[in-house]
C-alpha positions as CSV (number, residue, x, y, z in Angstrom):
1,X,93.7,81.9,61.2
2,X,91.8,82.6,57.8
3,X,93.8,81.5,55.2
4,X,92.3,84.8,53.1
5,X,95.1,87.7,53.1
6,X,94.0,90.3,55.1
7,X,93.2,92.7,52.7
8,X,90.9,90.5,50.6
9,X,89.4,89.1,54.6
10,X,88.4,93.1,55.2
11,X,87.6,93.4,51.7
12,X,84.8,90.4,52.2
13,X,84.2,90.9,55.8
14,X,83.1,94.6,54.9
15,X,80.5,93.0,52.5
16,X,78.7,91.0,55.3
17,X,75.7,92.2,57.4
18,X,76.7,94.3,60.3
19,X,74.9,92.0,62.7
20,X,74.9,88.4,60.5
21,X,76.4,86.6,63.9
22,X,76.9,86.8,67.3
23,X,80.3,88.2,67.9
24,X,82.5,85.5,69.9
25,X,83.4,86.5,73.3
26,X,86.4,85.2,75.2
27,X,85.6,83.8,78.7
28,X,87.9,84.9,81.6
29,X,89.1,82.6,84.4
30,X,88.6,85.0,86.8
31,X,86.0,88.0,87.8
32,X,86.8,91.3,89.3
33,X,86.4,91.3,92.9
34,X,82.5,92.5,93.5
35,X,83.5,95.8,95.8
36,X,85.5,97.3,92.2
37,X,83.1,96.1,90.3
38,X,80.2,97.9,91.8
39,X,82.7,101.4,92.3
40,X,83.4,100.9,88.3
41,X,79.4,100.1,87.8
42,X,78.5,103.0,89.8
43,X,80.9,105.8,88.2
44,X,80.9,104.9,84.5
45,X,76.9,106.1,84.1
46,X,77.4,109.3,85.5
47,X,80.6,110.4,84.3
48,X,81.1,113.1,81.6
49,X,82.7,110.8,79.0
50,X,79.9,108.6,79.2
51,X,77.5,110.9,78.8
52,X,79.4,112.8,76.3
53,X,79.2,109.2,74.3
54,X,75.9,108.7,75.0
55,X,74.6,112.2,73.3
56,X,76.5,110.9,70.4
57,X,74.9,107.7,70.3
58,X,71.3,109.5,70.9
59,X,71.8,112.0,68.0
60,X,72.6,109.1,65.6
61,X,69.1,107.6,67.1
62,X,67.6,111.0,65.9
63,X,69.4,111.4,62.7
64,X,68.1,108.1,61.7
65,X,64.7,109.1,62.7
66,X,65.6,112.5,60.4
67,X,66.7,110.4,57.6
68,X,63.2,108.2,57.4
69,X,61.5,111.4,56.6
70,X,59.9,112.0,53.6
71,X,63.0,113.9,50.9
72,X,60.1,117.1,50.2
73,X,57.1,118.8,51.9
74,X,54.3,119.4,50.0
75,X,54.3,123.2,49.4
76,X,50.9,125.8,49.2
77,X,50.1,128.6,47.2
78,X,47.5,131.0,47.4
79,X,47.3,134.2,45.5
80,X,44.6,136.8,45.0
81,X,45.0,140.0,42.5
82,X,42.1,142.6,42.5
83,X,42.0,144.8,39.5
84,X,39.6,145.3,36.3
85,X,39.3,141.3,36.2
86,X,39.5,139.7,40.2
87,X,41.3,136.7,39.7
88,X,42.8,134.2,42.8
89,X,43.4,130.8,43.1
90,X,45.0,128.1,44.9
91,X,47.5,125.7,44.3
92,X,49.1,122.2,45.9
93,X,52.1,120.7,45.0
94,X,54.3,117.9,45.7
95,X,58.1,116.8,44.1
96,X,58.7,113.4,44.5
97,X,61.9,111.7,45.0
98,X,62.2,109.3,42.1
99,X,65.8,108.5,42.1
100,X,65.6,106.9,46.2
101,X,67.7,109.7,48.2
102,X,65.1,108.9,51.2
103,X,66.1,105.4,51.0
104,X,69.8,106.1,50.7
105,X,69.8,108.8,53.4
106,X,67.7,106.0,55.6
107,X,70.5,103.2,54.7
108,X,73.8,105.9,55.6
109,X,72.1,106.9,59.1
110,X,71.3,103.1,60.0
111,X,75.1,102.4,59.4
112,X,75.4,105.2,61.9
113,X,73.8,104.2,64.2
114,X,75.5,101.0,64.4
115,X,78.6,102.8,64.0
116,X,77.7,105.0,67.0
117,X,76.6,101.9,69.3
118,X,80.0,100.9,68.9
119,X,81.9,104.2,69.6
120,X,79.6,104.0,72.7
121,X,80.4,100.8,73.7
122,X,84.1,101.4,72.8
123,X,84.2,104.8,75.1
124,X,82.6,103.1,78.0
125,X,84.9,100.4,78.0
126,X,88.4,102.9,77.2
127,X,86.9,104.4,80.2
128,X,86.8,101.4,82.5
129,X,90.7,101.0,81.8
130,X,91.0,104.5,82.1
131,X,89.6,104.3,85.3
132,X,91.3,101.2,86.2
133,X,95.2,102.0,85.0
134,X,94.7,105.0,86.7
135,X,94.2,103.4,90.3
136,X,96.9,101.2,89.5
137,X,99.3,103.9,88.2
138,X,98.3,105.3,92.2
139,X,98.7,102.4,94.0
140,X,101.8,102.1,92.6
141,X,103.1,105.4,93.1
142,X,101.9,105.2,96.3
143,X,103.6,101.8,97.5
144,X,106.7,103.5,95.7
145,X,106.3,106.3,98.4
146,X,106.5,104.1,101.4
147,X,109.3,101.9,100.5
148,X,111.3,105.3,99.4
149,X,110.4,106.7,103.0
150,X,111.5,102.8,104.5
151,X,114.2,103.3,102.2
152,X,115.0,106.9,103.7
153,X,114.5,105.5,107.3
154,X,117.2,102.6,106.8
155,X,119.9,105.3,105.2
156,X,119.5,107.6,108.1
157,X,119.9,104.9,110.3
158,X,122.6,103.9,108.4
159,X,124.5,107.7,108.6
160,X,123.7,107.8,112.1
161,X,125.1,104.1,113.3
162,X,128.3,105.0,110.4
163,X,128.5,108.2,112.4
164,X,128.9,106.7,115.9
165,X,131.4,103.9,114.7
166,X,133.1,106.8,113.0
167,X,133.6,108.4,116.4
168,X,134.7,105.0,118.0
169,X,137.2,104.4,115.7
170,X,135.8,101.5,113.5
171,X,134.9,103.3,110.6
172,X,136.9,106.0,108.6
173,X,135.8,109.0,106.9
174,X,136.0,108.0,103.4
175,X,133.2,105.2,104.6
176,X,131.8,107.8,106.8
177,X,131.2,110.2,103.6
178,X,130.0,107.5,101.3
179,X,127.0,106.8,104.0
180,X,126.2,110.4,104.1
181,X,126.3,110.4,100.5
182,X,123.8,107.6,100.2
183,X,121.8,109.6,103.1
184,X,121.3,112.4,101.2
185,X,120.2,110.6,98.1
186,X,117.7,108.7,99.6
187,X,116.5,112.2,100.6
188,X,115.8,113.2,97.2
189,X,114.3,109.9,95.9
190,X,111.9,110.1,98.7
191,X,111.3,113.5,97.8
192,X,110.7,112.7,94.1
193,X,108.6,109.7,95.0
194,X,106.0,112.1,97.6
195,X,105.9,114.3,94.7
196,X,104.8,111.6,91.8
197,X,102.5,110.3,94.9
198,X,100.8,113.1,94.5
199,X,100.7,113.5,90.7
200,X,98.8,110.4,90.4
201,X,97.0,111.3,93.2
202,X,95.9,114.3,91.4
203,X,94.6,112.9,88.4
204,X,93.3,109.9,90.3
205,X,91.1,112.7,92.0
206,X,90.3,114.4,88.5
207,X,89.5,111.1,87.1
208,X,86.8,109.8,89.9
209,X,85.5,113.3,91.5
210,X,84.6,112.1,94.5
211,X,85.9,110.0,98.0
212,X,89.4,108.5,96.8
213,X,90.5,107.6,100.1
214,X,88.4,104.2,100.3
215,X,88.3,103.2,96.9
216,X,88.5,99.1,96.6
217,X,92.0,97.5,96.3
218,X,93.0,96.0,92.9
219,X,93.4,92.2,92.6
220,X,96.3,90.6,93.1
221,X,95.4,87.7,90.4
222,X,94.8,88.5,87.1
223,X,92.6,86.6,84.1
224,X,94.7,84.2,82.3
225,X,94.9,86.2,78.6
226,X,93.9,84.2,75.7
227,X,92.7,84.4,72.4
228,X,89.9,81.9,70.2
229,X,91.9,80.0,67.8
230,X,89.9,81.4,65.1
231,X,91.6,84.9,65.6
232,X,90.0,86.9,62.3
233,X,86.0,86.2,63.4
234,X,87.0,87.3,67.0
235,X,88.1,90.7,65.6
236,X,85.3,91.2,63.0
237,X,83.0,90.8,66.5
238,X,85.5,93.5,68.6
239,X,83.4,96.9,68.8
240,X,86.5,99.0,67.1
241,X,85.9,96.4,64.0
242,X,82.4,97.0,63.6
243,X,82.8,100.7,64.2
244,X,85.2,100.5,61.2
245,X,82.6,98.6,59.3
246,X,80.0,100.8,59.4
247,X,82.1,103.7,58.6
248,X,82.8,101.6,55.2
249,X,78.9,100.9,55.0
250,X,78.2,104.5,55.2
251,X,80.8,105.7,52.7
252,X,78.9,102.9,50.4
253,X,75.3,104.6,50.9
254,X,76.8,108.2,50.5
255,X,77.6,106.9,47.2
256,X,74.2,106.0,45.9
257,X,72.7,109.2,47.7
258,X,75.2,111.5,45.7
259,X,74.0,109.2,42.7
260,X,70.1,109.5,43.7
261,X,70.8,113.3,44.1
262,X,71.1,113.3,40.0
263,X,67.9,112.3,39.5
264,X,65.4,114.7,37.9
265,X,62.8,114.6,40.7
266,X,59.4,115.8,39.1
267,X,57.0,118.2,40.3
268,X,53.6,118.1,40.3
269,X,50.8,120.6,41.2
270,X,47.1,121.3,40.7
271,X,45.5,124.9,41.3
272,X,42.0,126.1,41.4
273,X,40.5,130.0,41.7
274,X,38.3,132.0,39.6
275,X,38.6,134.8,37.6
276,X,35.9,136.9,37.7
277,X,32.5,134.7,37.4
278,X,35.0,132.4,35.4
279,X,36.1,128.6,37.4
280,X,39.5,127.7,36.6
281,X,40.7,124.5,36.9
282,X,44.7,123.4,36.5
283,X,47.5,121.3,36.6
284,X,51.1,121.7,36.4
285,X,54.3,119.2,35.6
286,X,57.4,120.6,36.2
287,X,60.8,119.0,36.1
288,X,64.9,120.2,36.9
289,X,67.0,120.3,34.1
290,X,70.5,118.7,35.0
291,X,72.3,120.4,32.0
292,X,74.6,123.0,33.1
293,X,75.5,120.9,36.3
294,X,74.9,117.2,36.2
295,X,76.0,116.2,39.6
296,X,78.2,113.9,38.3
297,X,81.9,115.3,40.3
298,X,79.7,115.4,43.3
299,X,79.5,111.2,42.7
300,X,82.5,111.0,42.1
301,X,83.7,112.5,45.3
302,X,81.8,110.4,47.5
303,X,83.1,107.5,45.5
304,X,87.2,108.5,46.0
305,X,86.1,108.9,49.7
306,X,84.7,105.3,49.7
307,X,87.8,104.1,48.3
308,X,89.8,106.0,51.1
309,X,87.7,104.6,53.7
310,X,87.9,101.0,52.3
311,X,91.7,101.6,51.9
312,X,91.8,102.8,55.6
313,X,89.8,100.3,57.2
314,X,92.2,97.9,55.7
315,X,94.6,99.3,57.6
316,X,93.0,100.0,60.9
317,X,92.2,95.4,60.7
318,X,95.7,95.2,60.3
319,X,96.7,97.3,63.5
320,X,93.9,96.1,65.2
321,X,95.5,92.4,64.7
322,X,99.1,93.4,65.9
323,X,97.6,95.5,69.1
324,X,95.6,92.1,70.1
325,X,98.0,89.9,69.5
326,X,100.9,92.8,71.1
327,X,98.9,93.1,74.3
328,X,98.5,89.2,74.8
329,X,101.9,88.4,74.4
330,X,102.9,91.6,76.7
331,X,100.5,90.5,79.1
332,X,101.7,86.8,79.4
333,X,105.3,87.7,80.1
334,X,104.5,90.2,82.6
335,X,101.7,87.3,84.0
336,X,105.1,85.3,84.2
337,X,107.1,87.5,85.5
338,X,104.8,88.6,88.6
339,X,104.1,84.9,89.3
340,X,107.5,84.2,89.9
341,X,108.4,87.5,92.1
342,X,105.5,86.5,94.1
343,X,107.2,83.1,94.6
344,X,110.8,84.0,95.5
345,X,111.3,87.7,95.1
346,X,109.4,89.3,97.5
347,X,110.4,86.8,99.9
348,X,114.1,87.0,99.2
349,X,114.5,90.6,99.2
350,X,112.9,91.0,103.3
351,X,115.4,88.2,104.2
352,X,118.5,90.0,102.5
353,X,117.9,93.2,104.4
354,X,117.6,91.3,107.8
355,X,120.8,89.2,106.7
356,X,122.8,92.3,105.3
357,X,122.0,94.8,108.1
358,X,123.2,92.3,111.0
359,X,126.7,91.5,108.8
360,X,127.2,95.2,108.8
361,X,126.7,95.6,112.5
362,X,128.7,92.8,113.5
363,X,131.5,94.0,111.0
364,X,131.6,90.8,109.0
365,X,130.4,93.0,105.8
366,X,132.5,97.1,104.7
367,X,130.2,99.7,104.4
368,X,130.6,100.1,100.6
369,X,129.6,96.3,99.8
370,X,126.6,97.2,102.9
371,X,125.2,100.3,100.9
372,X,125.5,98.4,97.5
373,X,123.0,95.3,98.5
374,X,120.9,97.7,100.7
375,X,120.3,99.7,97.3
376,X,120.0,96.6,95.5
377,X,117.5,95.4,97.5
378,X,115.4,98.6,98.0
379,X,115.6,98.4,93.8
380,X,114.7,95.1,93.6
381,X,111.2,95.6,96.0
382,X,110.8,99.0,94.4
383,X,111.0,97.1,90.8
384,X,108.8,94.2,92.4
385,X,105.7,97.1,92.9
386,X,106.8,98.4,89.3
387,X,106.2,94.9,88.0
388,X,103.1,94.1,89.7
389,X,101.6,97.7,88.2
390,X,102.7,97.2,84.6
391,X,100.9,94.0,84.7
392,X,97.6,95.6,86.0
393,X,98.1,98.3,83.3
394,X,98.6,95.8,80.7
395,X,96.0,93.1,81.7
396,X,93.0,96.4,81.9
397,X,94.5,97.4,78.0
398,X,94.2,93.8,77.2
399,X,90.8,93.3,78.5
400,X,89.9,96.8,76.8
401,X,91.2,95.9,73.4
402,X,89.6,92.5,73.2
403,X,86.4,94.1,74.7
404,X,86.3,91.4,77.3
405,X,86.4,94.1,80.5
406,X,83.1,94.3,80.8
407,X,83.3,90.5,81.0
408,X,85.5,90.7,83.7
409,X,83.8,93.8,86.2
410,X,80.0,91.6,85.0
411,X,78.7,94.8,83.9
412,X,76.3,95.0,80.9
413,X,74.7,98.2,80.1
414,X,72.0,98.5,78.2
415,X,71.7,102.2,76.9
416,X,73.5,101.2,73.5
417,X,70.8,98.8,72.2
């Protein structure tokens, strides 16, 4: 870490060239299976967001080509005025811009456009983990649907084998209620799970626009998260940090364009024309006044607003540190936690439903203790798939906030350069 406190790190890094080094990039262990990659490759360029971003980024190309432009047009006059004495002539003039408001303007849209390359870059990749959370948020709901409907198949078989051993004699009613009790709930968590099913179904749908039915599965093995050990170069590189840069730099050149714009910008013309048989040759100097109004509050404004940015973007480096570092951590537990389910959970909780349902049968086991690890095991699987989607949701925010998903689904686009 930079030994610099943060704020005088932003203070300095703020002062550096937008593009003075290659940012540093993290390299991933692992790649996203090809068949997502290519569904992700072949969405993101058509999809509103993208090109919503994209018409940004173009009118910051054109705004920059705006902002090169000369600050005045030279301006024509012709007059003509027939009476006793026939007199017209014509005259050309030009204002320059002495005090450097093209240069100024030039500087602020340049920092625009690098500010926009990075909102693009950033709203391509947010939509990439949109995209991606959002078929795991499904896939989730979805594998919650099917164990609640396994879950709702084993509690009606458990009412119905409780009813006949009920009838037999070997069970009484209080056990008799409690597994229709148990019936019936399972009947409304299966109902609730259909119907979140279909909620994330929904926006799944709303999301991709097109055939959700055979999109590619999700990996089952993550990336290994990890940061470069220089953490404050890493972030000055990370698109939100060099969106918040250019938003200082531009603050900056607003500054000396409010300053330019007191300048007294002169005016210069020269007229011909004739006045009867007469030739008549002129020039003319002309030049604004700033008495009454000096423009100087105007500077000052832009300067308090620079301030505010600079005070801001302080702020933002700071959050930006704690989300990366938040999300890696988050991500390595949940890494941890998966890793180990996969090793003993998932195994352990098909065995105890096999073991627990033939100890019920063969009456070694009451039907209270019965329902209790049947639930408990149903919870256990059902927090398994839980598990396994919180870690896809955080590994895609990870790889989103350390702009290292494009890394992973090998995708580079090239509109933003």
């Amino acid at each position: 870490m930079n030994k610099l406190p943060i704020v005088a790190f932003v203070l300095a890094a703020c002062s550096l060239p937008l593009q003075a080094a290659e940012p540093v990039r993290i390299v991933l262990d692992k790649a996203a299976p090809d068949a997502l990659a290519q569904s992700i490759g072949a969405i993101l360029p058509t999809h509103p967001l993208t090109r919503a971003a994209k018409a940004r980024l173009e009118a910051a190309r054109a705004s920059l080509r705006a902002a090169d432009k000369g600050s005045y047009n030279p301006e024509l006059e012709i007059d003509t005025e027939d009476t006793d004495i026939n007199t017209s002539y014509i005259q050309l003039s030009q204002t320059f811009d002495v005090g450097g408001k093209r240069g100024s303007r030039t500087s602020m849209a340049e920092a625009g456009l690098i500010r926009a390359r990075a909102e693009y870059i950033l709203a391509r990749q947010s939509l990439s983990n949109k995209l991606l959370s959002t078929m795991a948020q499904d896939n989730t709901r979805q594998q919650l649907a099917k164990l609640a409907e396994r879950g709702l198949k084993l509690m009606k078989e458990f009412a119905d084998i409780a009813e006949q051993r009920h009838r037999a004699g070997d069970l009484n009613q209080v056990e008799l209620d409690l597994a229709r009790l148990a019936y019936n709930e399972a009947l409304m968590q299966h109902a609730q799970a259909l119907a979140d099913a279909a909620e994330s179904r929904q926006r799944l749908r709303a999301l991709f626009a097109g055939d959700i039915d055979n999109l590619p599965t999700l990996p089952e093995s993550m990336p290994t998260p990890h940061l470069p050990g220089n953490l404050d170069p890493f972030l000055l590189g990370l698109p939100a940090m060099q969106a918040l840069r250019a938003e200082v730099e531009v603050a900056k050149y607003n500054v000396k364009l409010r300053q330019s714009e007191r300048s007294w910008d002169p005016t210069f013309a020269l007229r011909g024309g004739k006045e009867d048989q007469e030739t008549l040759l002129g020039a003319t100097f002309s030049i604004p006044l700033n008495i009454i109004n000096s423009y100087k509050a105007e500077v000052d404004v832009a300067n308090q607003e620079r301030i505010s940015v600079e005070q801001e973007a302080q702020q933002m480096f700071r959050n930006l540190r704690g989300e990366v570092l938040s999300s890696t951590e988050r991500y390595r537990l949940l890494q941890m936690a998966w890793r180990n389910w996969k090793q003993s959970g998932r195994i352990s909780v098909n065995r105890q439903l096999k073991l627990i349902k033939k100890l019920w049968r063969a009456g070694d086991m009451n039907t209270a203790e019965y329902l209790v690890q049947l639930k408990q095991a149903l919870d256990t699987q059902a927090a398994g798939l839980s598990l396994r989607g919180q870690l896809w949701r955080s590994g895609f925010n990870w790889m989103k906030t350390t702009a290292s998903i494009d890394t992973w689904l090998n995708l580079n686009d090239k509109g933003s350069e």
